[in-house]
C-alpha positions as CSV (number, residue, x, y, z in Angstrom):
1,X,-20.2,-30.2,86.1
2,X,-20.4,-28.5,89.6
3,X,-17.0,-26.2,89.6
4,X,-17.1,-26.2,93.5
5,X,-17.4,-29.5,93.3
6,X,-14.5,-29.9,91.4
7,X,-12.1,-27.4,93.0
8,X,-13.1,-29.5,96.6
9,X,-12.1,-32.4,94.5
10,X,-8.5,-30.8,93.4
11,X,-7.7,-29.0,97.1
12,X,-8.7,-32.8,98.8
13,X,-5.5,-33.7,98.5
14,X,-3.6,-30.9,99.6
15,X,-5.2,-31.2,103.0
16,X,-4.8,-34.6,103.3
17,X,-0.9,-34.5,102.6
18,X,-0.8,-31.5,104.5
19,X,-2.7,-33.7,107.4
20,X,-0.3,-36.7,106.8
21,X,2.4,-34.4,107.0
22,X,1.2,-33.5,110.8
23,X,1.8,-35.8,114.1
24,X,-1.7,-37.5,115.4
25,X,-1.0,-35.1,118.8
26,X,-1.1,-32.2,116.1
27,X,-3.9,-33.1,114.5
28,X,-6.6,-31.2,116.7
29,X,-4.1,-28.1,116.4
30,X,-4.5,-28.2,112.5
31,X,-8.3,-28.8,112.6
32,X,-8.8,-25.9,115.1
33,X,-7.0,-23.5,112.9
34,X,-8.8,-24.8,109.4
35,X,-11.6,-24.4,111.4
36,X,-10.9,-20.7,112.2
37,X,-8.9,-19.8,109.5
38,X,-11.3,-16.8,109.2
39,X,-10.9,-15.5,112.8
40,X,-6.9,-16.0,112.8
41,X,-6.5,-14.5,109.7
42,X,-8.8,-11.3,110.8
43,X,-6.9,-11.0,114.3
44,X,-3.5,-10.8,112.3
45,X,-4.9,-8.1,110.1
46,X,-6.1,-6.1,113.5
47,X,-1.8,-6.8,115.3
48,X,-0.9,-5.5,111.8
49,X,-3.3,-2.3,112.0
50,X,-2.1,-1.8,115.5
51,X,1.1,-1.8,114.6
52,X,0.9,0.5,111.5
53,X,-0.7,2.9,113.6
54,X,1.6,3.2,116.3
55,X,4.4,3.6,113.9
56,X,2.4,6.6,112.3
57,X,1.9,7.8,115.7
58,X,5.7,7.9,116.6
59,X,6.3,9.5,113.4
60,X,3.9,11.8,113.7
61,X,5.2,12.8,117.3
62,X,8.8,12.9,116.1
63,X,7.7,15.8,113.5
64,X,6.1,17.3,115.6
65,X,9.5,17.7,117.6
66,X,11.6,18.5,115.1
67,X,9.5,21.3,114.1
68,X,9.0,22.7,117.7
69,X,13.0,22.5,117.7
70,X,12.9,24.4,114.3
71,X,10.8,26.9,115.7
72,X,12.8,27.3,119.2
73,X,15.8,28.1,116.7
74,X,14.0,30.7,114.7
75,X,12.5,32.7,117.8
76,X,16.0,32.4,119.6
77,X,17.5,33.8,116.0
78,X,15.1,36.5,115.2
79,X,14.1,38.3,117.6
80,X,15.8,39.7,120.8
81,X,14.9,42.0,124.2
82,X,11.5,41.9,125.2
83,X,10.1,40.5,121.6
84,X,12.3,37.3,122.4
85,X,11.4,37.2,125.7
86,X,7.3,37.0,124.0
87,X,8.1,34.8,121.2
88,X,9.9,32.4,123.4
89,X,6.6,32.3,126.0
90,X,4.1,31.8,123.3
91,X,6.1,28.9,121.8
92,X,6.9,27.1,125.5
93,X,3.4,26.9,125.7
94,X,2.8,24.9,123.0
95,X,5.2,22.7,122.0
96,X,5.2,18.8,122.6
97,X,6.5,17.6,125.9
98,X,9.1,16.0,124.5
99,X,10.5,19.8,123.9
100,X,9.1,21.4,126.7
101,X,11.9,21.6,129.0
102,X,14.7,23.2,126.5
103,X,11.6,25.9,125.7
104,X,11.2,26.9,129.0
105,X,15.2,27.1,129.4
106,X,15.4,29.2,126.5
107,X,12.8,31.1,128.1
108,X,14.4,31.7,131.7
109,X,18.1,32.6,130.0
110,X,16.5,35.1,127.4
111,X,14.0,36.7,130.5
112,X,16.7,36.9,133.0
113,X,19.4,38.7,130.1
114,X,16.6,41.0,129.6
115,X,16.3,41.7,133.5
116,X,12.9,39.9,133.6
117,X,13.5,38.2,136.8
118,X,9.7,37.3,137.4
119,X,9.6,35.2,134.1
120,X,12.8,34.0,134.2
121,X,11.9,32.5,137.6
122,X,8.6,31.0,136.5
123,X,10.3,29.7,133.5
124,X,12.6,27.4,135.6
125,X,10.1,26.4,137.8
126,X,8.1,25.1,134.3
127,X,11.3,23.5,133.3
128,X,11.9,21.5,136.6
129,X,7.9,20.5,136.6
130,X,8.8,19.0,133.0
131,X,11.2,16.7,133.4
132,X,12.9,14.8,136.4
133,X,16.5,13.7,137.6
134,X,19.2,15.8,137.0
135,X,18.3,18.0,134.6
136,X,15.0,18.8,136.9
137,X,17.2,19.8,139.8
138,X,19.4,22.2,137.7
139,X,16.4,24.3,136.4
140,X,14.7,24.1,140.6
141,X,18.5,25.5,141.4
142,X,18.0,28.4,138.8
143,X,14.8,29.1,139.9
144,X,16.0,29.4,143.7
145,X,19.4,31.3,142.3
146,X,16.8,34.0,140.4
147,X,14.5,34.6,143.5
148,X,18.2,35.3,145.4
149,X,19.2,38.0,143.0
150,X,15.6,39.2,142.9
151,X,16.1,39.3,146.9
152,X,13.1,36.5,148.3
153,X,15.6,35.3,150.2
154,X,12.4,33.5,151.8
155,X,10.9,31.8,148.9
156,X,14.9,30.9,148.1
157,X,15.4,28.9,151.5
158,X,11.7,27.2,151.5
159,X,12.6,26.3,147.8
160,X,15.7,25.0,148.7
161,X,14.9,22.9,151.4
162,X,12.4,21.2,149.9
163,X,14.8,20.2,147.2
164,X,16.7,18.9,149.8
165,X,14.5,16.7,151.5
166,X,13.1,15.2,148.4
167,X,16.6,13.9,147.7
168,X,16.5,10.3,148.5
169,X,18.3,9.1,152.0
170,X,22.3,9.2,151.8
171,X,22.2,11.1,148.6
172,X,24.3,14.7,149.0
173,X,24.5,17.7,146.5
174,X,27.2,20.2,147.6
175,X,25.8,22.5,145.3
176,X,22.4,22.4,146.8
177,X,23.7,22.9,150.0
178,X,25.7,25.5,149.5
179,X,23.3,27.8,147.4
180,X,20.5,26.4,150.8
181,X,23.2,27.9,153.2
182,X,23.3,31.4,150.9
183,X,19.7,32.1,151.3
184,X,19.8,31.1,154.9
185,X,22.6,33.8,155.4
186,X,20.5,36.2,153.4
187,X,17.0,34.9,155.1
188,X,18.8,35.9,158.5
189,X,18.6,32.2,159.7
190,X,22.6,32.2,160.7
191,X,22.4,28.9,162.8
192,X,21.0,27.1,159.9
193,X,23.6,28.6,157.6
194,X,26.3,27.2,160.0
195,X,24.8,24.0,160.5
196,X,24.9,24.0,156.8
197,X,28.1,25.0,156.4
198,X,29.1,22.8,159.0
199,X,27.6,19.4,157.5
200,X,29.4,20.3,153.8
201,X,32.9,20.5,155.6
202,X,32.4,16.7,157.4
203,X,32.2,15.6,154.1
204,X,34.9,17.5,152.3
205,X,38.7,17.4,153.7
206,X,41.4,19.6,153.0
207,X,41.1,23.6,152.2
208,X,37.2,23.4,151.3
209,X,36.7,21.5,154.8
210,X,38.9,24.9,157.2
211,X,36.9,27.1,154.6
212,X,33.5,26.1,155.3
213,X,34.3,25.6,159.0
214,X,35.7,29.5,158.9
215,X,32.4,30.4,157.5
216,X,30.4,28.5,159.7
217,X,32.3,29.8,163.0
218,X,31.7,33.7,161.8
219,X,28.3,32.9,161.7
220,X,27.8,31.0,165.2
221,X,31.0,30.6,167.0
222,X,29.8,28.3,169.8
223,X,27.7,26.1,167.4
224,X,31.3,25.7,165.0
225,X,33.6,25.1,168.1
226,X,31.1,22.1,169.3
227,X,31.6,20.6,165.9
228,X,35.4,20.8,165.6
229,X,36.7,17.3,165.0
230,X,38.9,15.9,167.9
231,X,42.7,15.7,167.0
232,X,44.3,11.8,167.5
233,X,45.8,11.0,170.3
234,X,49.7,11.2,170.1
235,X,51.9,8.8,171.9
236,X,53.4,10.7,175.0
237,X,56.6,11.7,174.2
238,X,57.6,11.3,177.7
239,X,56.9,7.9,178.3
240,X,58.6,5.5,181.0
241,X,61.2,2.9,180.1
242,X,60.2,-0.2,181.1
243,X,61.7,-2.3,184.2
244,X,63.5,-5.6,183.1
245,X,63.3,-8.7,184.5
246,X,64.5,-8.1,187.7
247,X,63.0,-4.8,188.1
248,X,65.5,-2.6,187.2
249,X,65.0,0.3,184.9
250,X,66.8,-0.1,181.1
251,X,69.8,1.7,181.2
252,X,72.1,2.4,177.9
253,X,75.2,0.3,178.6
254,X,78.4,1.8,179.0
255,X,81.4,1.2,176.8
C-alpha cells in the first residue's frame, strides 16, 4: 500500500468540497493560491519578520531614551560647577536624538549659572539645530540673549534677524522683535531699533503701543513723528444750520 497514495486519496475530498464551496469566478483565485501556497506562505513569514523587527527596534530605541534620561538626571544630581558643566557635555554628545535637545538645555543653564557664557551659547545653538518649531526658536533666543550679556551685540543682531526672516510671511513674535530691537540699540544701529520699535507698537494698542512709540522717538525723533498714527476726523463743532425750504436759516421758535 503506497501511504502517499493514500493520504492524496483522504485530502481529495477536502479540496473538492473546499472547491465546491467556491464560486466558478473564484475558482482561478483558489487554484493560484494552491498553486503557490509555498510562496504565500513564505512572504507572510518575511511581513511577520519585518514586523517583529521593527518592534525590537522601537524598543530598543525607547531604552535607549529612558536611560539617556536616567543619565541626564544623575549628572544634573551629582555633580555641580565646572564638573557639571563636563559631565553634562560629554553626555549631550552622545545621547539619542530623541534626548538631544533637553541635554544640550541642561547644558546651556548649568554653563551659563557657572558663568561659562561661551558654552552656554554653543549649547543653545546645538539645542535649536536639534529640533524645530517652537521649542527651536526658544533655545536660537537663548543663544542670541547669551551673546547680549557676553556683549556681541553683532553676532546678537545678525542672529536675530535671521530668525526673523525665516519666520513664515504674516507670522509675528513680539518677543523676537523686541530682544532684535535690544541688540540693535546695543549694536549702535538706532534707526533699526526704532523701526523696530515702531512696527511692535502698530500691532499692539493701549500702554505697550505709547511705550514703544516713546522708545522709538528717543532713538530717532524724525523717523517716530512720520509714523504717528493720524487722529479721526471730528465733526466741526461749529457747523452751519441748515436753510429751510424757503431759504431761511432754522431759528428756535419763540414762546
Amino acid at each position: 500500500m503506497n501511504p502517499q497514495k493514500n493520504q492524496g486519496a483522504g485530502d481529495a475530498p477536502l479540496l473538492r468540497d473546499l472547491q465546491a464551496e467556491v464560486s466558478h469566478e473564484s475558482a482561478p483565485l483558489l487554484q493560484f493560491m494552491l498553486r503557490h501556497a509555498g510562496l504565500i506562505a513564505g512572504v507572510l513569514v518575511v511581513f511577520l519578520l519585518v514586523l517583529v523587527g521593527t518592534g525590537i527596534y522601537n524598543w530598543h530605541g525607547d531604552s535607549r531614551a529612558e536611560e539617556a534620561r536616567d543619565a541626564l538626571a544623575r549628572a544634573t544630581l551629582q555633580h555641580s560647577g565646572a564638573d557639571q558643566v563636563k559631565a553634562l557635555a560629554q553626555l549631550a554628545e552622545s545621547v539619542p536624538s530623541s534626548t538631544r535637545f533637553a541635554a544640550y538645555m541642561a547644558l546651556a543653564q548649568s554653563a551659563l549659572a557657572n558663568g561659562d557664557y561661551d558654552t552656554a551659547a554653543q549649547a543653545y545653538g546645538k539645542a535649536a539645530k536639534s529640533t524645530d518649531g517652537a521649542f527651536s526658536l526658544s533655545a536660537a533666543l537663548g543663544e542670541a540673549g547669551i551673546l547680549l550679556q557676553a556683549g556681541k551685540s553683532a553676532q546678537a543682531l545678525t542672529l536675530l534677524q535671521g530668525l526673523q526672516n525665516a519666520l513664515p510671511g504674516g507670522a509675528s513674535v513680539p518677543q523676537l522683535r523686541q530682544m532684535l530691537a535690544e541688540a540693535a540699540i546695543a549694536a549702535g544701529q538706532k534707526e533699526l531699533a526704532a523701526r523696530t520699535y515702531l512696527a511692535l507698537a502698530r500691532e499692539t494698542d493701549g500702554v505697550n503701543s505709547s511705550y514703544l512709540r516713546t522708545r522709538a522717538a528717543e532713538l530717532d525723533p524724525t523717523l517716530a513723528a512720520a509714523d504717528e498714527p493720524v487722529a479721526p476726523e471730528s465733526p466741526a463743532a461749529d457747523a452751519k444750520p441748515k436753510p429751510d425750504a424757503a431759504g431761511q436759516k432754522d431759528t428756535p421758535s419763540k414762546p
